[in-house]
Backbone atoms as SQL, in Angstrom:
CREATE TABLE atoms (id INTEGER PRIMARY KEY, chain TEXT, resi INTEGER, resn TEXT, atom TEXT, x REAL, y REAL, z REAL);
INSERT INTO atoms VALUES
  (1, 'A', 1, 'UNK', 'N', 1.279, 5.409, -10.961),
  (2, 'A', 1, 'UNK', 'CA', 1.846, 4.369, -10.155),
  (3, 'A', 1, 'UNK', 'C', 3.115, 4.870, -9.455),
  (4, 'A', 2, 'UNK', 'N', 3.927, 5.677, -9.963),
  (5, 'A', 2, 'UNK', 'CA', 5.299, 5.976, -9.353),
  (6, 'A', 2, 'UNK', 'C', 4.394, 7.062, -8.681),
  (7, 'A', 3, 'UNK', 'N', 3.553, 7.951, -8.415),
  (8, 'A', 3, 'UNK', 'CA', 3.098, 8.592, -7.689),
  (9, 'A', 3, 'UNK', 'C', 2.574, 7.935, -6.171),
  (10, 'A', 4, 'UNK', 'N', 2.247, 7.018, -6.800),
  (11, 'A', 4, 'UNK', 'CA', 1.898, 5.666, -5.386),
  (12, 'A', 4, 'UNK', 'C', 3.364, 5.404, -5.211),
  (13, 'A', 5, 'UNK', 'N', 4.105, 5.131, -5.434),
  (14, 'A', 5, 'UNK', 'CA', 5.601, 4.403, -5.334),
  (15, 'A', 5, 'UNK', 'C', 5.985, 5.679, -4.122),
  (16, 'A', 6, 'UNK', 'N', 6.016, 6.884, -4.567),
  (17, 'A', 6, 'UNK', 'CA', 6.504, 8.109, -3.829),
  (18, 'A', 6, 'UNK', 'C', 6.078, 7.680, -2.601),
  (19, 'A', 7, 'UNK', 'N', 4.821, 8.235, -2.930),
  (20, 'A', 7, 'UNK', 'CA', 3.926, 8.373, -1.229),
  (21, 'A', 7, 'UNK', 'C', 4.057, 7.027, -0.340),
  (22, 'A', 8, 'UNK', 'N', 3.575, 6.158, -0.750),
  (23, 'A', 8, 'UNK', 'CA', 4.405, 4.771, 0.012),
  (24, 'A', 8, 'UNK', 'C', 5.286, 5.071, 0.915),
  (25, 'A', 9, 'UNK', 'N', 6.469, 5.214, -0.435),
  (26, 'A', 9, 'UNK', 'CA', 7.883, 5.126, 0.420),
  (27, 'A', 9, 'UNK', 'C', 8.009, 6.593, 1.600),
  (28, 'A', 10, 'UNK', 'N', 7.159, 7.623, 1.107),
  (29, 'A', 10, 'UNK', 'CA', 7.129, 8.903, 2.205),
  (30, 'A', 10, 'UNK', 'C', 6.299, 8.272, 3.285),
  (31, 'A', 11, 'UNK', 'N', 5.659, 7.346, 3.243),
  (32, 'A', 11, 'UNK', 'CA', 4.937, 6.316, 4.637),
  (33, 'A', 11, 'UNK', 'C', 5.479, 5.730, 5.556),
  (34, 'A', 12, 'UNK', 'N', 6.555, 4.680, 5.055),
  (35, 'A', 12, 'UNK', 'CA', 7.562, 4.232, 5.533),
  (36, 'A', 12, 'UNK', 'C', 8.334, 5.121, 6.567),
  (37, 'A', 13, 'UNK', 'N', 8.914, 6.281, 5.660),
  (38, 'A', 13, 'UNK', 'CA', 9.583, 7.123, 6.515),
  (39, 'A', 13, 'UNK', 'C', 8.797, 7.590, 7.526),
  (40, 'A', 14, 'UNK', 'N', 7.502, 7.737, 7.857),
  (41, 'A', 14, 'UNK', 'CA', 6.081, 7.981, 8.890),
  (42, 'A', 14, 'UNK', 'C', 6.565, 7.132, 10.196),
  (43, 'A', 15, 'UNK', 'N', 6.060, 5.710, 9.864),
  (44, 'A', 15, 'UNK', 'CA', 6.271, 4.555, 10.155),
  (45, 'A', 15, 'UNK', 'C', 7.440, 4.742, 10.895),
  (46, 'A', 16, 'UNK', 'N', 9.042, 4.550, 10.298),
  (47, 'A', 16, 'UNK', 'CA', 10.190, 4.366, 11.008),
  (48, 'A', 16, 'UNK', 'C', 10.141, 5.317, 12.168),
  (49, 'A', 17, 'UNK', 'N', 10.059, 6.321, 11.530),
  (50, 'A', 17, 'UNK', 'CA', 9.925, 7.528, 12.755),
  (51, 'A', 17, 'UNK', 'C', 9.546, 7.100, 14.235),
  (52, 'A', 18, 'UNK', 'N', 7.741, 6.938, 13.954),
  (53, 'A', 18, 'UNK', 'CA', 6.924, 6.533, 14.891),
  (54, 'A', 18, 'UNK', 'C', 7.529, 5.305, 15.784),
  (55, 'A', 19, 'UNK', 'N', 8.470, 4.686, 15.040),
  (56, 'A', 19, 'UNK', 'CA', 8.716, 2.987, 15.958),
  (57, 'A', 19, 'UNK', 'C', 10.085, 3.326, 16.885),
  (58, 'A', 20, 'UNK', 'N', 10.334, 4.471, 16.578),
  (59, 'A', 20, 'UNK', 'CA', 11.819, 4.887, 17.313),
  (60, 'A', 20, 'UNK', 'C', 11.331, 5.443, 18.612),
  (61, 'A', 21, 'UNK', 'N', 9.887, 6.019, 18.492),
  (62, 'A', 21, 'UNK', 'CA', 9.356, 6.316, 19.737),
  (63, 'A', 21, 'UNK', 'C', 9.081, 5.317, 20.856),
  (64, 'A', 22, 'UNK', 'N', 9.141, 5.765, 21.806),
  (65, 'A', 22, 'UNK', 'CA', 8.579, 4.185, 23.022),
  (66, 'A', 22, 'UNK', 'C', 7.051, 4.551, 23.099),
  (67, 'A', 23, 'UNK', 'N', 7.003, 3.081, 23.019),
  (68, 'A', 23, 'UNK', 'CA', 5.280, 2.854, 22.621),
  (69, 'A', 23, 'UNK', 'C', 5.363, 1.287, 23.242),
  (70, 'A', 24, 'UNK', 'N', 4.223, 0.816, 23.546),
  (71, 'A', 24, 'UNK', 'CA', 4.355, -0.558, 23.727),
  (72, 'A', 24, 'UNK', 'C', 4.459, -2.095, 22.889),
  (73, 'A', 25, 'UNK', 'N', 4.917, -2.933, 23.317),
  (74, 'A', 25, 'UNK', 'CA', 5.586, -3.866, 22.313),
  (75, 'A', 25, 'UNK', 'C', 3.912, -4.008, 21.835),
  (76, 'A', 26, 'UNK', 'N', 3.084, -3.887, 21.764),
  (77, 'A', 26, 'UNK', 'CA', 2.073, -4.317, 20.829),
  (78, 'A', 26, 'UNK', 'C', 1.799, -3.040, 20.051),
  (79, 'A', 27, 'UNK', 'N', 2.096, -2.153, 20.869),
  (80, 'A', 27, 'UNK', 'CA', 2.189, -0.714, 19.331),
  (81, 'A', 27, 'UNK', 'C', 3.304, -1.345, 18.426),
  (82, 'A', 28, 'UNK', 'N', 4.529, -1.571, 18.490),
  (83, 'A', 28, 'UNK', 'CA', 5.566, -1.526, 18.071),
  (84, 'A', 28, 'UNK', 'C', 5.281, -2.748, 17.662),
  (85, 'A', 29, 'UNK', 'N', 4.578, -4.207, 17.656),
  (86, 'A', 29, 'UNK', 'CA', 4.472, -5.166, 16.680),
  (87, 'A', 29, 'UNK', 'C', 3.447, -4.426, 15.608),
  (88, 'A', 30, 'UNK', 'N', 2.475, -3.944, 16.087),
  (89, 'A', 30, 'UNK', 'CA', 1.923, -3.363, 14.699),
  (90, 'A', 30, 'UNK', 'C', 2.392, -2.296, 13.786),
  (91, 'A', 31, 'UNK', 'N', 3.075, -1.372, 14.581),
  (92, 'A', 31, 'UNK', 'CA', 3.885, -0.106, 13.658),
  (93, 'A', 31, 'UNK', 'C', 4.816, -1.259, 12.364),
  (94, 'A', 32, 'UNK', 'N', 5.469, -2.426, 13.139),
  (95, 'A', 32, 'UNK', 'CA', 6.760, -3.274, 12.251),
  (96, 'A', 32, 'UNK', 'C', 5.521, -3.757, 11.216),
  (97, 'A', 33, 'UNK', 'N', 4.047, -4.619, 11.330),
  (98, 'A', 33, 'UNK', 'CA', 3.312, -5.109, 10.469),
  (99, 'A', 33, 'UNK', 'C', 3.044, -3.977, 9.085),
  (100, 'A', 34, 'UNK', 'N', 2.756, -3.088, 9.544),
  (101, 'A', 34, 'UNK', 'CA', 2.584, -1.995, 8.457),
  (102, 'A', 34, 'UNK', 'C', 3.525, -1.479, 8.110),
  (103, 'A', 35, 'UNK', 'N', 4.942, -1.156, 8.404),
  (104, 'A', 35, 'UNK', 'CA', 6.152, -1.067, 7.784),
  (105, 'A', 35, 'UNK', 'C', 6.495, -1.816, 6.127),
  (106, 'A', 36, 'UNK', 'N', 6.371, -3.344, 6.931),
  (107, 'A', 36, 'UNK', 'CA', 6.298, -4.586, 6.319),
  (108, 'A', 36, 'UNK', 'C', 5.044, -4.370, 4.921),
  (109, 'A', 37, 'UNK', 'N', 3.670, -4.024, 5.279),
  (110, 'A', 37, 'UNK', 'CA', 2.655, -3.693, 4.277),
  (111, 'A', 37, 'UNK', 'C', 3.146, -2.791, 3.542),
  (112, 'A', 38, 'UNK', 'N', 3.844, -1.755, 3.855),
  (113, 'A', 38, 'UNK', 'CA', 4.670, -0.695, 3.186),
  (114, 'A', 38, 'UNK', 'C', 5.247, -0.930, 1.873),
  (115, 'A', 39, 'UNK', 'N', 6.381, -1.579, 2.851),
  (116, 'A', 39, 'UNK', 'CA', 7.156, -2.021, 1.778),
  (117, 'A', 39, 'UNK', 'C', 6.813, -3.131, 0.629),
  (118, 'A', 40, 'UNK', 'N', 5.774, -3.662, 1.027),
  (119, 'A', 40, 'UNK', 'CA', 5.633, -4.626, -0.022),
  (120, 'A', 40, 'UNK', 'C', 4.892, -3.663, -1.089),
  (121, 'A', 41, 'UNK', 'N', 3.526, -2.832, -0.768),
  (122, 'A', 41, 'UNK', 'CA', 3.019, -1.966, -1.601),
  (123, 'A', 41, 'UNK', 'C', 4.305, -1.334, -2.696),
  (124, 'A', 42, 'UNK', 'N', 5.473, -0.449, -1.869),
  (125, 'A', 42, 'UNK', 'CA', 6.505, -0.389, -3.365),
  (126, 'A', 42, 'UNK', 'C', 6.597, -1.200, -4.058),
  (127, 'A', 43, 'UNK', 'N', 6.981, -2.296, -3.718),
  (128, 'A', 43, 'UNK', 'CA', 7.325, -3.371, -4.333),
  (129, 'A', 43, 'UNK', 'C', 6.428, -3.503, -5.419),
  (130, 'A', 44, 'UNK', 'N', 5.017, -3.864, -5.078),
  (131, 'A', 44, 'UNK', 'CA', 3.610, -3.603, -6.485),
  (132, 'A', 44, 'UNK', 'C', 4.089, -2.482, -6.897),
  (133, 'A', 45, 'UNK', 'N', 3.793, -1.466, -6.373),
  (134, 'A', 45, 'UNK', 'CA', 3.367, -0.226, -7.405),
  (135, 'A', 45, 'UNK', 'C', 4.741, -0.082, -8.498),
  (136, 'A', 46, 'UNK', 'N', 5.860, 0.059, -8.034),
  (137, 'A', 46, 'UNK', 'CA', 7.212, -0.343, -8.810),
  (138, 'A', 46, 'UNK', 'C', 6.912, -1.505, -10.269),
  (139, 'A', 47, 'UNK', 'N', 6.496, -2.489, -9.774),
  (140, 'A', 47, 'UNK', 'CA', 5.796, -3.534, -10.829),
  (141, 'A', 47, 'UNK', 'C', 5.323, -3.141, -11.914),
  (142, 'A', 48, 'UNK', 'N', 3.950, -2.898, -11.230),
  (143, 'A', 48, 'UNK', 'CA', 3.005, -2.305, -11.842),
  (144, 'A', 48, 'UNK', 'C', 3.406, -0.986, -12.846),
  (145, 'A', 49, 'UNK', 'N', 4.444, 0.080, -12.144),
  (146, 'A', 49, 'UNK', 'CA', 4.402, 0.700, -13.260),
  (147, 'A', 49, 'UNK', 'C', 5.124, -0.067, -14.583),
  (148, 'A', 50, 'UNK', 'N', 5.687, -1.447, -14.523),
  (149, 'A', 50, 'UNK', 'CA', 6.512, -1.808, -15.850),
  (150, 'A', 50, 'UNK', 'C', 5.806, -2.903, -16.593),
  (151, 'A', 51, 'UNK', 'N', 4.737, -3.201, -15.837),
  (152, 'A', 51, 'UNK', 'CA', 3.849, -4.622, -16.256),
  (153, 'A', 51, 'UNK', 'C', 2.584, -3.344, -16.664),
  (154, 'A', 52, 'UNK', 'N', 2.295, -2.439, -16.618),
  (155, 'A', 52, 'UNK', 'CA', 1.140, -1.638, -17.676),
  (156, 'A', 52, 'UNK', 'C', 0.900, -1.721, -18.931),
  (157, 'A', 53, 'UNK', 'N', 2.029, -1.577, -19.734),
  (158, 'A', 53, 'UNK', 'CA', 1.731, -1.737, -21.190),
  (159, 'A', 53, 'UNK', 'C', 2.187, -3.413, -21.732),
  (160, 'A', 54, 'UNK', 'N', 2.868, -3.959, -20.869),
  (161, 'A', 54, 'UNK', 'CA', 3.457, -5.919, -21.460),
  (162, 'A', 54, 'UNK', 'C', 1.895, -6.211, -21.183),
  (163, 'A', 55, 'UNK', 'N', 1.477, -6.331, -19.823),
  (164, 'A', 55, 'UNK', 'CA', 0.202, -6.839, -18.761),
  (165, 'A', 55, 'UNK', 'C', -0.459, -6.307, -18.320),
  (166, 'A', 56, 'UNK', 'N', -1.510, -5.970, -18.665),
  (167, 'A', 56, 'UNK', 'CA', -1.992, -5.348, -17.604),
  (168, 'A', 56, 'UNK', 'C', -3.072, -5.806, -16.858),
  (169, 'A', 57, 'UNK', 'N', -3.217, -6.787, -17.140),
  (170, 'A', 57, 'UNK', 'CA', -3.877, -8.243, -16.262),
  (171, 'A', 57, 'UNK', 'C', -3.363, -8.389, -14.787),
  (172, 'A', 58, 'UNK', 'N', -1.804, -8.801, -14.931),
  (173, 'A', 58, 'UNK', 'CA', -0.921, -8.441, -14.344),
  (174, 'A', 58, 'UNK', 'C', -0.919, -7.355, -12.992),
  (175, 'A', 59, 'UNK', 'N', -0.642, -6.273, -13.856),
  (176, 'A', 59, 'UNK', 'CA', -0.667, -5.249, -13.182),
  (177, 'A', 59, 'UNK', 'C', -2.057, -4.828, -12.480),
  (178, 'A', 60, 'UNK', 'N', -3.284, -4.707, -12.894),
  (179, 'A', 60, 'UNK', 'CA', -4.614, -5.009, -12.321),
  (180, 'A', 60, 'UNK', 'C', -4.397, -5.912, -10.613),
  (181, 'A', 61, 'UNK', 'N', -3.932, -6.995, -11.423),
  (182, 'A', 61, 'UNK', 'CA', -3.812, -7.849, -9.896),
  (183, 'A', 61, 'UNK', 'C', -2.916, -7.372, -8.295),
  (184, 'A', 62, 'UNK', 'N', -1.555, -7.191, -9.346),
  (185, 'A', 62, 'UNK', 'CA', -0.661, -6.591, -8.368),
  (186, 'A', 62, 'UNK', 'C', -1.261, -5.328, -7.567),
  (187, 'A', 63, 'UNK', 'N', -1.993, -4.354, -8.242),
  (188, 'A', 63, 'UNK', 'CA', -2.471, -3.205, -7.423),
  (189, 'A', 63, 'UNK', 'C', -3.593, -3.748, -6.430),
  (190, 'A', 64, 'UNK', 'N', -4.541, -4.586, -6.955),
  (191, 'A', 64, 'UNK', 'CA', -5.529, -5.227, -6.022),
  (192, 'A', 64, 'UNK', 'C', -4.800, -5.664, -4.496),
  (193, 'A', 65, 'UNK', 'N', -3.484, -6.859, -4.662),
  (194, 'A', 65, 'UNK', 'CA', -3.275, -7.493, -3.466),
  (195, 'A', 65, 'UNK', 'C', -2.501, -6.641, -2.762),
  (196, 'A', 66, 'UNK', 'N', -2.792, -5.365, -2.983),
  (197, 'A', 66, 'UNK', 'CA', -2.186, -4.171, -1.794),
  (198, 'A', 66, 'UNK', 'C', -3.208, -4.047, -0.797),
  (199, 'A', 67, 'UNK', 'N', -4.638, -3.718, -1.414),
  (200, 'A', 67, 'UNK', 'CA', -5.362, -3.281, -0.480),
  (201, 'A', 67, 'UNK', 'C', -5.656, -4.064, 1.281),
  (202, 'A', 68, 'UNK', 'N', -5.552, -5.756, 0.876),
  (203, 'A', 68, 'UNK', 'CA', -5.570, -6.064, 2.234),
  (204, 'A', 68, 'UNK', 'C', -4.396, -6.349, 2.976),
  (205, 'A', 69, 'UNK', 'N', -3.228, -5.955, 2.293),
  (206, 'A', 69, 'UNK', 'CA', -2.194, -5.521, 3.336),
  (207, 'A', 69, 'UNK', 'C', -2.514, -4.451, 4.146),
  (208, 'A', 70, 'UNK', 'N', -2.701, -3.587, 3.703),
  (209, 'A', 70, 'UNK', 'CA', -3.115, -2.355, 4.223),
  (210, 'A', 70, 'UNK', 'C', -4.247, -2.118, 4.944),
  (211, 'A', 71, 'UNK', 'N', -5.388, -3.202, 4.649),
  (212, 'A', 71, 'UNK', 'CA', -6.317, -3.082, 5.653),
  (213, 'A', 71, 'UNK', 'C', -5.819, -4.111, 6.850),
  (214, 'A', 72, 'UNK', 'N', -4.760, -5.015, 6.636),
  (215, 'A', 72, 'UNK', 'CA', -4.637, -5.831, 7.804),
  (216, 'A', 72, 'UNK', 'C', -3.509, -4.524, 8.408),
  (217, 'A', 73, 'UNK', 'N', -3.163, -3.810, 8.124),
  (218, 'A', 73, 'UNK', 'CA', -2.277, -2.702, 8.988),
  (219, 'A', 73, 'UNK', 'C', -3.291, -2.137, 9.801),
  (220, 'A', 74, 'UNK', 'N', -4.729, -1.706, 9.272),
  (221, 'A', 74, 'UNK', 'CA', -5.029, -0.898, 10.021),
  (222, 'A', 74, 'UNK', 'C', -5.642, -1.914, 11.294),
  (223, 'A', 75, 'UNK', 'N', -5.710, -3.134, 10.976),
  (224, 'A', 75, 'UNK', 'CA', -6.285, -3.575, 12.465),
  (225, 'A', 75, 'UNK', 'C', -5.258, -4.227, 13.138),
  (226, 'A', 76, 'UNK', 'N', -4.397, -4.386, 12.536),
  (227, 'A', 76, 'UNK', 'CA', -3.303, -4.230, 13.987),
  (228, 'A', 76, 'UNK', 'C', -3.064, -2.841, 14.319),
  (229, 'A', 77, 'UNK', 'N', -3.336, -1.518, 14.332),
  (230, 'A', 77, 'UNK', 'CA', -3.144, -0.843, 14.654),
  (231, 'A', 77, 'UNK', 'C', -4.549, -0.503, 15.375),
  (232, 'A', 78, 'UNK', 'N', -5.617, -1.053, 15.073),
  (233, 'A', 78, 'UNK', 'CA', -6.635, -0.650, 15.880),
  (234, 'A', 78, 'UNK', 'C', -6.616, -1.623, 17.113),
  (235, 'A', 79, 'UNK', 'N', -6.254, -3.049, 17.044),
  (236, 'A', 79, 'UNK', 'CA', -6.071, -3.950, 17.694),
  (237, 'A', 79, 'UNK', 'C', -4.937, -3.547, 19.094),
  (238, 'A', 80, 'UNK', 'N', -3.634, -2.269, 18.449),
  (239, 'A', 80, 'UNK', 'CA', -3.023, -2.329, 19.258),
  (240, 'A', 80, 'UNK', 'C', -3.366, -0.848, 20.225),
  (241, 'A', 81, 'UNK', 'N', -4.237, -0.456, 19.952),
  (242, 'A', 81, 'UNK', 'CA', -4.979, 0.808, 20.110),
  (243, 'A', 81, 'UNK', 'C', -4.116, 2.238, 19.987),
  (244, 'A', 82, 'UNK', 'N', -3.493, 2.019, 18.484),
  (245, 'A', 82, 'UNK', 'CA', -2.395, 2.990, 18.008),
  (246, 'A', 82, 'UNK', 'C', -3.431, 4.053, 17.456),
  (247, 'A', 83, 'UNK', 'N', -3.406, 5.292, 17.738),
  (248, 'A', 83, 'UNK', 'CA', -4.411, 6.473, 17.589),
  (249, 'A', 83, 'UNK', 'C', -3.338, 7.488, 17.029),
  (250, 'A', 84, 'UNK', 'N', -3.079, 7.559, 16.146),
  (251, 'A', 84, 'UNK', 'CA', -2.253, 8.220, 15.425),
  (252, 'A', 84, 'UNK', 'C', -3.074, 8.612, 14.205),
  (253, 'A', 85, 'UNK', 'N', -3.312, 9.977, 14.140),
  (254, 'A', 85, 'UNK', 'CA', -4.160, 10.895, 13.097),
  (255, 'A', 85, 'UNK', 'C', -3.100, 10.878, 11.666),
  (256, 'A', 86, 'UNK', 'N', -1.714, 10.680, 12.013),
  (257, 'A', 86, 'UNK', 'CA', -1.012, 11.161, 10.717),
  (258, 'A', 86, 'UNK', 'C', -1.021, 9.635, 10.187),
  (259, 'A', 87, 'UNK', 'N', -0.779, 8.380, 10.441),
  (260, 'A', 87, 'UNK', 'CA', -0.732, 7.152, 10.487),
  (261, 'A', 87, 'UNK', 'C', -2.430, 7.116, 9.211),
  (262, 'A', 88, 'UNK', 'N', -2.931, 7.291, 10.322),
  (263, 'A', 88, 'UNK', 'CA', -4.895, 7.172, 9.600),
  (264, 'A', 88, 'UNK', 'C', -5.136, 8.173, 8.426),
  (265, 'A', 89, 'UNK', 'N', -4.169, 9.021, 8.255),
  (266, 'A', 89, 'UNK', 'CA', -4.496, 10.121, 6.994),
  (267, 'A', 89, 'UNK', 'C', -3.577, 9.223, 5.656),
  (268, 'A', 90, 'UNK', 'N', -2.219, 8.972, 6.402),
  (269, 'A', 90, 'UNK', 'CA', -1.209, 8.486, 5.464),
  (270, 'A', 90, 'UNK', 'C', -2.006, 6.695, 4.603),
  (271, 'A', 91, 'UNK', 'N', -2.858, 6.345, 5.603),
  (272, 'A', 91, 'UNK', 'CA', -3.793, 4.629, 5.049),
  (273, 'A', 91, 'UNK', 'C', -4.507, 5.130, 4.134),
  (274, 'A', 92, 'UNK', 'N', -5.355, 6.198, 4.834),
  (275, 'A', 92, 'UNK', 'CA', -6.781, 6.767, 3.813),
  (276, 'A', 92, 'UNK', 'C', -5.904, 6.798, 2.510),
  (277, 'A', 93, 'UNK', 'N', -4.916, 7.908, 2.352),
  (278, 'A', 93, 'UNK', 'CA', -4.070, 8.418, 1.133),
  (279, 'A', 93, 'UNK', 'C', -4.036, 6.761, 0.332),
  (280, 'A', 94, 'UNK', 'N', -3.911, 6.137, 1.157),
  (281, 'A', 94, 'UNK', 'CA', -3.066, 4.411, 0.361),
  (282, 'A', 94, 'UNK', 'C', -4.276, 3.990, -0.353),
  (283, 'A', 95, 'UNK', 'N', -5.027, 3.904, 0.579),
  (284, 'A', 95, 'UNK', 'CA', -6.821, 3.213, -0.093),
  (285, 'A', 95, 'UNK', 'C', -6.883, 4.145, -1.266),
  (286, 'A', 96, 'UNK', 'N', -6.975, 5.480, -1.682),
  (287, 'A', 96, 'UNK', 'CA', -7.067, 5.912, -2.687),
  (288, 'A', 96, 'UNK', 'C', -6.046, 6.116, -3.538),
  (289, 'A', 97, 'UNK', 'N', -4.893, 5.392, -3.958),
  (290, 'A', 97, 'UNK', 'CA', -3.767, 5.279, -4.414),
  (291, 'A', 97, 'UNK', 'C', -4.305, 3.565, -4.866),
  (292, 'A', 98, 'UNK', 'N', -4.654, 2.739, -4.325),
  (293, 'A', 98, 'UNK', 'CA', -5.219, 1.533, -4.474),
  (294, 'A', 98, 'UNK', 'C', -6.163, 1.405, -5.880),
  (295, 'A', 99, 'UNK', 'N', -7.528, 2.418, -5.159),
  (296, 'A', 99, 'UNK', 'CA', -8.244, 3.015, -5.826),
  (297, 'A', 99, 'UNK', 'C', -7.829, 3.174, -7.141),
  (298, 'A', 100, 'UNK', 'N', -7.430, 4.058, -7.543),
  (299, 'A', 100, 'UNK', 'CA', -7.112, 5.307, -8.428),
  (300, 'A', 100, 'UNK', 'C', -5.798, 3.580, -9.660),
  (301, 'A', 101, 'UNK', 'N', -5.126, 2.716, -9.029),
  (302, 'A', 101, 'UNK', 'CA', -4.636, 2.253, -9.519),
  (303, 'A', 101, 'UNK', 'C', -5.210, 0.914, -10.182),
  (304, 'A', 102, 'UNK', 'N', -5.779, 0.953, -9.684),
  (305, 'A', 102, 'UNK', 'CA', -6.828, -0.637, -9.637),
  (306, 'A', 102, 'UNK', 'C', -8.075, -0.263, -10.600),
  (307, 'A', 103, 'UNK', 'N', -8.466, 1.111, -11.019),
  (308, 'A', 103, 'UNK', 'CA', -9.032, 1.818, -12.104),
  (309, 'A', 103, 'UNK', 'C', -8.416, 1.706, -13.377),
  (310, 'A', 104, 'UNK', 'N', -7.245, 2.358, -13.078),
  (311, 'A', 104, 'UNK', 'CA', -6.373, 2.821, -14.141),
  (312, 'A', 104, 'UNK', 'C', -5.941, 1.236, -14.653),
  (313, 'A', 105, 'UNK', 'N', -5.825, 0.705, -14.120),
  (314, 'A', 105, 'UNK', 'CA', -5.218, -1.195, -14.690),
  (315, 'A', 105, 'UNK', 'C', -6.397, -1.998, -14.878),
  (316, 'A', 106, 'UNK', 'N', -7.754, -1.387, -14.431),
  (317, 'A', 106, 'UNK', 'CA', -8.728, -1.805, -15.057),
  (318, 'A', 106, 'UNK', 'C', -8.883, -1.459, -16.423),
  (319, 'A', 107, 'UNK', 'N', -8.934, -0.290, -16.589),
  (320, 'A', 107, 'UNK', 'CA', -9.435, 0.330, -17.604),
  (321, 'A', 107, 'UNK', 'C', -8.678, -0.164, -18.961),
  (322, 'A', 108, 'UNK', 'N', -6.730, -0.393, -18.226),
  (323, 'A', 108, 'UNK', 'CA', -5.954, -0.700, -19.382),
  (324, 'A', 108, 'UNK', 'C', -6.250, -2.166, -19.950),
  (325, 'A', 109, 'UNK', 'N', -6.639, -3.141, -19.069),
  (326, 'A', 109, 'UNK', 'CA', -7.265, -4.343, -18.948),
  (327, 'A', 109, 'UNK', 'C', -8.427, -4.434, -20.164),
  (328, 'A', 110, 'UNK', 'N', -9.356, -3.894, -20.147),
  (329, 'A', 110, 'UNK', 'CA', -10.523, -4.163, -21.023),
  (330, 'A', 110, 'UNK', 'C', -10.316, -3.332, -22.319),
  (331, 'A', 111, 'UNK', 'N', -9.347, -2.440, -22.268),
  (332, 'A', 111, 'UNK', 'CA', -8.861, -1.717, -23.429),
  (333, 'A', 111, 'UNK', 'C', -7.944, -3.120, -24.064),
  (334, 'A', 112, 'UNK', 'N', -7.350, -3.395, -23.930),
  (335, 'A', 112, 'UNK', 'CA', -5.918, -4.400, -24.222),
  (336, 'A', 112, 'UNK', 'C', -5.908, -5.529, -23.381),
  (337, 'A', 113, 'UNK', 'N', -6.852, -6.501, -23.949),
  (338, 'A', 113, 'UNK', 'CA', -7.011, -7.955, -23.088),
  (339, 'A', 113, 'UNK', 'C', -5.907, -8.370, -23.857),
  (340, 'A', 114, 'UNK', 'N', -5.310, -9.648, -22.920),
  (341, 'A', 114, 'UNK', 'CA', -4.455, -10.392, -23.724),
  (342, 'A', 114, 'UNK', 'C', -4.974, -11.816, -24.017),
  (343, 'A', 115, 'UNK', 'N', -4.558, -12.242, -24.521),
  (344, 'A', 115, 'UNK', 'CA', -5.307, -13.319, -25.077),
  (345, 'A', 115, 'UNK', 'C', -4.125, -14.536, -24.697),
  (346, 'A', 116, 'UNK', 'N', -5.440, -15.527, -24.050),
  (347, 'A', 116, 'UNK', 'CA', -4.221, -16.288, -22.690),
  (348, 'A', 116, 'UNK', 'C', -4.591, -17.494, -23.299);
């Protein structure tokens, strides 16, 4: 999870970069939407790494409601016809950070149900 936390926040810094460039206000409303998806993803994965062993019900969930932030990034960015290869490598990376977390909080999940 802090491995997702990293890369995230090395996204962001992607992101800011890219919005300092002139691009058009509908590039630049979608570059700010996925900024925004960004940052909220730290925000989970940060969570998540401290709700693993209390919750991991919890934490299961929190990694889940990343993924359609991140897919609503990519269609404002397809919407705004932002063609950026490093942008589309840095999402892919996220979907499997999603992936890979939403496993791992599964797995801790059916290992250690809590009893609600």
């Amino acid at each position: 999870m802090k491995l997702g936390a990293a890369n995230v926040k090395a996204t962001v810094n992607v992101y800011d970069e890219i919005t300092k460039k002139p691009g058009s206000p509908q590039a630049l409303k979608a570059l700010n939407c996925c900024v925004e998806a960004y940052k909220y993803a730290i925000l989970s994965f940060e969570m998540v790494s401290s709700e693993l062993v209390e919750d991991p019900q919890t934490a299961n969930y929190d990694v889940a409601v990343i993924g359609p932030e991140i897919a609503n990034c990519e269609k404002e960015l397809i919407d705004a016809k932002v063609k950026n290869p490093r942008l589309l490598d840095r999402n892919q990376f996220m979907k499997y950070y999603i992936e890979m977390g939403y496993e791992i909080t599964s797995t801790l999940e059916l290992e250690n149900p809590n009893d609600y």
